[in-house]
C-alpha positions in Angstrom: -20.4 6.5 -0.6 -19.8 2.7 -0.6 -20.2 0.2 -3.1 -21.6 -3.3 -2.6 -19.0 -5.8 -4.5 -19.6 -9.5 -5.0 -15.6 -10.8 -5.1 -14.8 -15.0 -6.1 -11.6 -15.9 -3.5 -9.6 -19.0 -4.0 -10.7 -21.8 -1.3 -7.7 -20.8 1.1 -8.5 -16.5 0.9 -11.9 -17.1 1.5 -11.6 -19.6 4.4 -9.3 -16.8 6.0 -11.7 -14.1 5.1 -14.2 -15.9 6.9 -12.6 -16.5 10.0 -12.5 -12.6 11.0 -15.9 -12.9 12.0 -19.2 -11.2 11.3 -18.4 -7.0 10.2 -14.9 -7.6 9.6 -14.6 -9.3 6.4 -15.6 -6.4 4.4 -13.2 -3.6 6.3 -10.5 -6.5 5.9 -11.0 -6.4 2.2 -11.0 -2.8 1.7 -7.7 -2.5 3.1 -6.4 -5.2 1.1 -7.8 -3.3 -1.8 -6.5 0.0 -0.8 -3.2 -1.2 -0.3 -2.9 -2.6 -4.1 -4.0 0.9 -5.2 -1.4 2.6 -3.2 1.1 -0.4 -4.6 0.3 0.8 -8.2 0.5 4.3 -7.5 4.1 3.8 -6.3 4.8 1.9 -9.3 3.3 4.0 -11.5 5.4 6.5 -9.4 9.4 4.7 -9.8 8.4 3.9 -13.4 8.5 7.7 -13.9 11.4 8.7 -15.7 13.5 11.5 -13.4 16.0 14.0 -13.8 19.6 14.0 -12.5 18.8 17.0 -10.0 15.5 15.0 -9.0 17.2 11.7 -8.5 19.8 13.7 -6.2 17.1 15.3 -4.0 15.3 12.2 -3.2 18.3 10.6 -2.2 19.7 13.5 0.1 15.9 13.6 1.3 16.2 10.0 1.8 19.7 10.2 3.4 17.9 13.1 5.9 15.5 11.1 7.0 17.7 7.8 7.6 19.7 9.9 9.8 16.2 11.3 11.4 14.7 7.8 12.4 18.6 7.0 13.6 18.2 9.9 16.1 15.2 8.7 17.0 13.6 11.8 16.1 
């Protein structure tokens, strides 16, 4: 399902917006809009208050995977 949306952009967004072309605007805005919502989701995430034992598994997680993209795996 889609929505149709009438947005007001500053002078300098919309010039920007406009110079992707015909089609592209609207896919260009969508992931702009998408990637706020995943922003406040991660916020809404950290702001979560977390136990010892949590805190230390997301850091040894974190730690694994460090040493995973290191090894190039």
């Amino acid at each position: 399902m889609t929505m149709k949306l009438s947005v007001s952009l500053s002078d300098d967004t919309g010039a920007h917006v406009r110079s992707l072309g015909h089609g592209r605007a609207s896919s260009y805005i969508d992931r702009a809009v998408r990637n706020q919502m995943l922003r406040d989701e991660v916020a809404e995430i950290a702001a979560t208050p977390r136990t010892p034992e949590e805190v230390a598994f997301f850091e040894d997680a974190a730690a694994a995977a460090a040493e995973m993209w290191a090894a190039g795996e």
